[in-house]
C-alpha positions in Angstrom: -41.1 35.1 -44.2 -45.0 35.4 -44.2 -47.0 32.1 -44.0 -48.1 30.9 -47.7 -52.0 31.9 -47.9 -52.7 28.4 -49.7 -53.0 26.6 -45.8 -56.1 28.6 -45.8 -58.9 25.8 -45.8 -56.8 23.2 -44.8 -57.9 20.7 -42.5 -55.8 18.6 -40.1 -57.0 14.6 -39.3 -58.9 14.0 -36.2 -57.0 13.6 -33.2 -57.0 10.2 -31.3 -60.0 10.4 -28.6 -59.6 12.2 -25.4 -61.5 10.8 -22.4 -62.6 14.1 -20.5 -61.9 12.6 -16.9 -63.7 13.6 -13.5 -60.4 14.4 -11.6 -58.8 16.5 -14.4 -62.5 18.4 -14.4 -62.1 19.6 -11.1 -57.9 20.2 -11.3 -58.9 22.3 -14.0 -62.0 24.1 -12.4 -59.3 24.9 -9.2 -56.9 26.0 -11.1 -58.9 28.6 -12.8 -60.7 29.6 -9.7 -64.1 28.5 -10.7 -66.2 26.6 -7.7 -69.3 26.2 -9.7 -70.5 22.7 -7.7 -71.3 21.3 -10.9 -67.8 20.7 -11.7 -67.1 18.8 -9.1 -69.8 17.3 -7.5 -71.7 14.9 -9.6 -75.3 15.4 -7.9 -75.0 19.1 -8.6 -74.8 18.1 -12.0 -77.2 15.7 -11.9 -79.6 18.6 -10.4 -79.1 20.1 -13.4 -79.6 17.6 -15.8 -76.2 16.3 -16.5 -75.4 12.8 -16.3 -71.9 13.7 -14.4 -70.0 16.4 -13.8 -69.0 19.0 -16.5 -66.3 20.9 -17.6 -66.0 25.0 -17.0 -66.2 26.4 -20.7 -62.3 27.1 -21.1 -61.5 23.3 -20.4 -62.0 22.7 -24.1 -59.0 24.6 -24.9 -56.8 21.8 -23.3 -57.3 19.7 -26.1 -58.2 22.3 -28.9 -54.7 23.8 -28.5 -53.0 20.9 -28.4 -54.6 19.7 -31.0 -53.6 22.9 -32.6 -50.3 21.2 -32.7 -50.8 19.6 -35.9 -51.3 23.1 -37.8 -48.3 24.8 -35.7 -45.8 22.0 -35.8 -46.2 21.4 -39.7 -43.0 22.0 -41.5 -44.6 23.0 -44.7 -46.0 25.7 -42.8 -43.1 27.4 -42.1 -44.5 28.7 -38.9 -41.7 30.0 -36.3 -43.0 29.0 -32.7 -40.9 30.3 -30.4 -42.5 33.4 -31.8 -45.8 32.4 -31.4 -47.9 34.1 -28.7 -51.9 33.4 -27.6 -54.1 36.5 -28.6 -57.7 35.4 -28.7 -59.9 32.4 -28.0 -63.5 31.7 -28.4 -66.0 29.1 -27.9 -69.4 28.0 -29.4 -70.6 25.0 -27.4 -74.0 22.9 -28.4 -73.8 21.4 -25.2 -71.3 21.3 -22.4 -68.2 19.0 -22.3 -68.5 15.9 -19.7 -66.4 13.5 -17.5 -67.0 10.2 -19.7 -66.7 12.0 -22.7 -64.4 10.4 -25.7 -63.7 13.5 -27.8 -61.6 14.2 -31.1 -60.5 17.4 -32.6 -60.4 18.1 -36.3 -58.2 21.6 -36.9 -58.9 24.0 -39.9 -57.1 26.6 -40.5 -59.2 29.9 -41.8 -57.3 32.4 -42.0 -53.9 33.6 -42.8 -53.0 37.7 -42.4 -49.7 39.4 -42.3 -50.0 42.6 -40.1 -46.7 44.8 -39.6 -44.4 42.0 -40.6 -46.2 39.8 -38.0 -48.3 36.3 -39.2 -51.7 36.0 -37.9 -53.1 33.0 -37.8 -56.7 31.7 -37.1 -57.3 27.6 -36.1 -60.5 26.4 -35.9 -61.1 23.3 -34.0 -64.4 21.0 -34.3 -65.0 18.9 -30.8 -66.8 15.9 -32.1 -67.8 13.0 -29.4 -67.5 9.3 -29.8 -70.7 9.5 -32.0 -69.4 12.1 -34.5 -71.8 14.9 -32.8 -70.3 18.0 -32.6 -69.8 19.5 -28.9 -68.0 23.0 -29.1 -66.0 24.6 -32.0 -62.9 26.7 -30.6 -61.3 29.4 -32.4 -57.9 30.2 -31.8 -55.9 33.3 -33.4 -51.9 33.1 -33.0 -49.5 35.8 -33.8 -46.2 35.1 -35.1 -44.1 38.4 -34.2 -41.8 39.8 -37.1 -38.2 38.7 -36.1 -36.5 41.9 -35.4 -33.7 43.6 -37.5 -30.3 43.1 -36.2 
């Protein structure tokens, strides 16, 4: 059953703040490989004009997609999710996500396609800080796969 194309525009309430901590900075910069010093070393930050350490672009989507959760786990939806997968995410930061920083995630969804029986969808989510600035904006497109025929 496709998704109804009315969701389109709808906008999620902000999640409760996230504190970006120092530790799950540089857990996250190991896991992904990255040793940019930066993340883990708050002088190297500091040498570049940071205040602490900050976060390697792809940390936002830790709390992007689980903010996501609001849009995927809404029953009016109708959104099957165990036959969701990931297909795309992007990024648009103003500046770059620190340890310290209390952030909240408003989710939008802007688009709704149906593609060979399969549900596309498209989640924005606005990154605002504790002072209602915005940070980054992460898109995220989903794919609901058509169940197959029996």
């Amino acid at each position: 059953m496709a998704l109804d194309q009315s969701f389109v525009g709808r906008t999620y309430p902000p999640t409760a703040p996230y504190e970006v901590g120092r530790e799950k900075i540089r857990e996250f910069a190991a896991a992904v490989g990255d040793e940019n010093p930066a993340y883990t070393d708050r002088e190297a930050a500091r040498a570049l004009g940071h205040s602490d350490v900050i976060a390697p672009p792809t940390f936002a989507f830790t709390i992007t997609f689980k903010a996501a959760e609001q849009v995927t786990q809404d029953p009016q939806l109708g959104l099957d999710y165990s036959r969701v997968v990931h297909r795309e995410q992007q990024f648009a930061y103003v500046r770059p996500l620190r340890a310290g920083d209390r952030l909240s995630v408003t989710s939008t969804i802007e688009a709704i396609k149906s593609l060979a029986g399969n549900d596309i969808l498209d989640v924005r989510g606005d990154v605002h800080d504790e002072s209602g600035e915005l940070v980054v904006t992460a898109w995220t497109k989903l794919v609901a796969r058509a169940a197959e025929e029996a």
